[in-house]
C-alpha positions, 0 to 999 in steps of 0.5 A, a space after each residue: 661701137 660699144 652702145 652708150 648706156 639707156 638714160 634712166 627715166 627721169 621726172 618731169 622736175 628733173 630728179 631720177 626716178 627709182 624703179 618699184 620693186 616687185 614683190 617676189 614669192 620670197 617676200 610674199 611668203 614671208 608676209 603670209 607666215 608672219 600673217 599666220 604667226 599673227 592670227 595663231 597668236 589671236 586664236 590661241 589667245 582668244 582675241 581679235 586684237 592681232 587680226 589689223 596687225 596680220 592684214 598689215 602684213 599683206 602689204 609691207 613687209 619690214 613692220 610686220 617684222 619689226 612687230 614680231 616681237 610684240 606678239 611673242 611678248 603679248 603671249 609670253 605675259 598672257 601665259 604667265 597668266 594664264 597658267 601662273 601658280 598663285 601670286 607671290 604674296 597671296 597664300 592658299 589656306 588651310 584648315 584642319 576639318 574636325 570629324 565628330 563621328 565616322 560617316 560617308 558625308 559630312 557638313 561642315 558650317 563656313 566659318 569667319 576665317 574661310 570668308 576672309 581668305 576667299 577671293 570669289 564671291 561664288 567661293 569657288 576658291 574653296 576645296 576639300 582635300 583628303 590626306 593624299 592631297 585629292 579633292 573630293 565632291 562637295 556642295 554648297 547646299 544651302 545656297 541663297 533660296 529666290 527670295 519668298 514674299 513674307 505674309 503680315 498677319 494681325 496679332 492679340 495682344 494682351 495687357 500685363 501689369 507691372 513687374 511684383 505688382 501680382 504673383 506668378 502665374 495665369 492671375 498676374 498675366 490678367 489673362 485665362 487660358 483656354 483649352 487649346 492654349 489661347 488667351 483671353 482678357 481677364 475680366 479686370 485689366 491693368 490700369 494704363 498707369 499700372 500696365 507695364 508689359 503685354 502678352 502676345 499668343 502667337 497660336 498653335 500653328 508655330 509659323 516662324 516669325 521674322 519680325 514683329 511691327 509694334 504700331 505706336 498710337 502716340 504721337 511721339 515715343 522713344 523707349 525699348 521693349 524687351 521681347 521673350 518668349 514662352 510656350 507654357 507662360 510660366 517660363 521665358 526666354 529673353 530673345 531681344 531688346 529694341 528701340 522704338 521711335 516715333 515721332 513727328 514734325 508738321 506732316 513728316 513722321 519718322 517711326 521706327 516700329 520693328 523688332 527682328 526676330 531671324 525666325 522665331 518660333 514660339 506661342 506666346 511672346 512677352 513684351 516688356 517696357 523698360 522705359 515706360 509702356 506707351 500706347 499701342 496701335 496695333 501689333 503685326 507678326 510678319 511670318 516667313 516660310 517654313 522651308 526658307 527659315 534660314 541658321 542663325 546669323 553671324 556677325 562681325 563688329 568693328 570695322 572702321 569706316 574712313 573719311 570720303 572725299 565728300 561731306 557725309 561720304 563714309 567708305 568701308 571694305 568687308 575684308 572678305 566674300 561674306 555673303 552679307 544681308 545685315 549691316 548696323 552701323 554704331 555712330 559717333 555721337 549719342 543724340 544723332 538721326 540722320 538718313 543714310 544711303 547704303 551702297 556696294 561694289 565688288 572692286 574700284 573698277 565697278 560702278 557703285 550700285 545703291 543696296 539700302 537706305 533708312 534711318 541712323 539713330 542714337 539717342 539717350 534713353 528717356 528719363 525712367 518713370 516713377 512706373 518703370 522697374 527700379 532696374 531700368 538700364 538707361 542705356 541707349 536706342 539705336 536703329 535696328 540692323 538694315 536688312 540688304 540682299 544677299 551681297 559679297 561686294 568687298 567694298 562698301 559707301 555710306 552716304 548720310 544726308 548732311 543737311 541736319 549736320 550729318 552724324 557730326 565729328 568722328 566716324 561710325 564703325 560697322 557691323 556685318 550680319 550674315 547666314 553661315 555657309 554650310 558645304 556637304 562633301 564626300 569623304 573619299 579616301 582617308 583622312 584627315 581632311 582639309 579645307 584649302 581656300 584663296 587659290 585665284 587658279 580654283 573656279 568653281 567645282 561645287 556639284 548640285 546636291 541632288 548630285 552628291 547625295 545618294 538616295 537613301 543615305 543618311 543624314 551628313 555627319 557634322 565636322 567643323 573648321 579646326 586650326 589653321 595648318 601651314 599654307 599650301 605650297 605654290 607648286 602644289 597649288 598650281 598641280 591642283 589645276 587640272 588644265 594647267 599642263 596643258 595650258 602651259 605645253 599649248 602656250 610653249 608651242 606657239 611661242 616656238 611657233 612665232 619664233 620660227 615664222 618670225 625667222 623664216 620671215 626675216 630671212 626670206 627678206 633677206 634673201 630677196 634680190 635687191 635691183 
């Protein structure tokens, strides 16, 4: 008798019931390979986000398998990342370094044109190469020095009359000299009505000056002064003209009493009162010190600002990594004060971060006094430049206070101040030598000065930024990154890696006995 065969087991609901199949070495392999696929993916690519996925392979096989192309793609854009030449559309500049003498180092003043190609607020997209295409040492050593409190010190000030009321000389200052070059007051001053100017004797220690505060005495003003400067009182310097403004509305008071001076150096300084002399309180030399006195300042002009999406809200962008720390606004419409707020970011991702905030001014010059000189320039008062920290943020925000009606129809264009980054490098090998800037591949290689300067070597030889040359060519911009073989064969590797283990997996599964 040939026994009948053993009736499945069947649940209690009457439907037949499938054995679970074990899983086999085969299949468990298989699953600790693609595991190991995942986890070499995470660490070459430096995260953690693969890890749930190769947990996940422990326990069921058939998705991890039909993940496996997700890592691979995942490694495949991060190389091309990672390891790119410069992005289609964004060129690496460069230009030609102008040497004006033979020397082992040069420096070289960063101008306009290197900013705006820059894409890092550090500059360190910046090289300079030799004519064999090596990059050579270089430092940036004049990088921003901590900020230094500036010290307030009471000035003299003494009264002058009104230009071709007197002649030349000590007689028409109403002022002697004494041996060591200071001032003293003449025994007649000028009349208040006959005053037209006044001299300031800035002593003999030479101090640099950052900026003069003219303390205004009358209750409302609104003119310009013409500041010079002299060391013999017989010729001047014209230095600057600046608005002055003071005025009051029941207990606020609104005053605009500073004259910037980016470090002035001189004994005595003039000051000269085209719209009428007004009466002063008190004159303040804010002085910086001699170490922190820093080049002369460069500025940019006429950059539009755009409408934001709300009232009073003005949006600008830089278009470059200047290291800015002066912006003056020109507004649309004369007769205008209303309060700003000043605000920066590096891109649209970034939180905005207030930097500023003050008075905006445009006003009509007052009407010219019988007093003033017959040559007055009308012209017009504006708010001096505000002052900010060191900032290489792209994009820009003001916020104007529209409770007075804000700056009124049209919109107000920008101005950015800023001190010029001077860059030292080592001229090795030949030249001629070149400045390539805006490689996104370049981090920063700039050595520490105390590095690059030999003791005992001589001052750097000056060398400036000549004409733009031909854009460096991707291949070669990509060579200049010294890790991007080795970035490029690693990646190869555990492409070829993934795809082998996601192989070996899927074929174990395949070889597995079905019940």
């Amino acid at each position: 008798m040939i026994p009948s065969p053993m009736p499945r087991p069947s649940h209690p609901d009457g439907a037949m019931s499938r054995t679970p199949r074990k899983a086999g070495p085969g299949r468990a392999l298989a699953a600790v390979l693609v595991a190991g696929a995942f986890a070499g993916a995470a660490m070459a690519a430096g995260t953690a986000g693969p890890a749930p996925a190769a947990a996940e392979a422990s326990s069921a096989v058939s998705p991890v398998l039909a993940a496996v192309a997700a890592p691979a793609a995942s490694a495949i854009s991060a190389a091309s990342a990672v390891g790119a030449a410069p992005a289609a559309g964004v060129p690496v500049r460069r230009y030609a370094l102008e040497q004006l003498a033979s020397a082992p180092y040069y420096q070289v003043a960063l101008d306009d044109a290197v900013y705006a190609a820059s894409h890092r607020g550090d500059l360190g997209d910046v090289r300079i190469l030799n004519s064999a295409g090596e990059p050579v040492p270089y430092t940036f050593d004049n990088a921003a020095a901590p900020a230094r409190p500036a010290s307030l010190r009471p000035l003299r000030w003494f009264p002058l009359p009104a230009a071709g009321g007197q002649g030349p000389g000590e007689d028409a200052l109403s002022v002697t000299i004494g041996p060591d070059g200071s001032l003293r007051a003449a025994a007649r001053p000028p009349s208040p009505a006959t005053r037209g100017g006044d001299v300031i004797d800035l002593g003999a220690d030479g101090a640099p000056l950052s900026a003069l505060l003219i303390h205004l005495q009358d209750s409302r003003w609104q003119g310009r002064v013409d500041v010079s400067a002299s060391a013999d009182l017989r010729d001047w310097t014209p230095v600057i003209q600046a608005s002055l403004l003071k005025t009051a509305n029941g207990d606020a008071t609104l005053a605009q009493e500073r004259v910037e001076l980016d470090g002035l150096r001189a004994r005595y300084l003039r000051l000269r009162w085209p719209d009428g002399a007004p009466t002063l309180a008190g004159i303040e030399g804010e002085s910086v010190p001699v170490d922190a006195t820093p080049p002369t300042r460069a500025w940019r002009g006429g950059i539009p600002t755009r409408a934001g999406a709300n009232a009073g809200e003005y949006l600008f962008d830089t278009g470059g990594a200047y290291p800015v720390d002066r912006i003056q606004f020109d507004l649309p419409q004369t007769n205008t004060v209303a309060r700003g707020q000043l605000y920066s970011r590096s891109d649209a991702q970034a939180p905005w971060r207030q930097v500023a905030e003050g008075q905006l001014l445009r006003l009509q010059a007052a009407a010219t006094p019988a007093t003033a000189p017959a040559t007055a320039n009308p012209g017009e008062q504006r708010n001096p430049p505000w002052a900010v920290p060191v900032d290489t943020d792209r994009q820009w925000r003001l916020l104007v206070d529209t409770r007075s009606g804000g700056l009124g129809g049209g919109l107000p264009m920008v101005s950015l101040g800023w001190r010029p980054t001077v860059l030292t490098f080592v001229a090795r090998g030949s030249g001629p030598f070149v400045l390539a800037v805006g490689n996104p591949n370049w981090g920063p290689a700039a050595v520490p000065l105390s590095d690059l300067m030999a003791a005992g070597a001589a001052a750097p030889a000056q060398a400036r930024i000549g004409r733009e040359l031909a854009p460096m060519p991707a291949a070669v911009a990509a060579s200049e990154d010294p890790g991007a073989r080795r970035r490029y064969v690693l990646w190869a590797v555990l492409l070829a890696a993934v795809a082998a283990l996601g192989l070996m997996a899927w074929r174990l599964s395949r070889a597995a006995p079905r019940p």
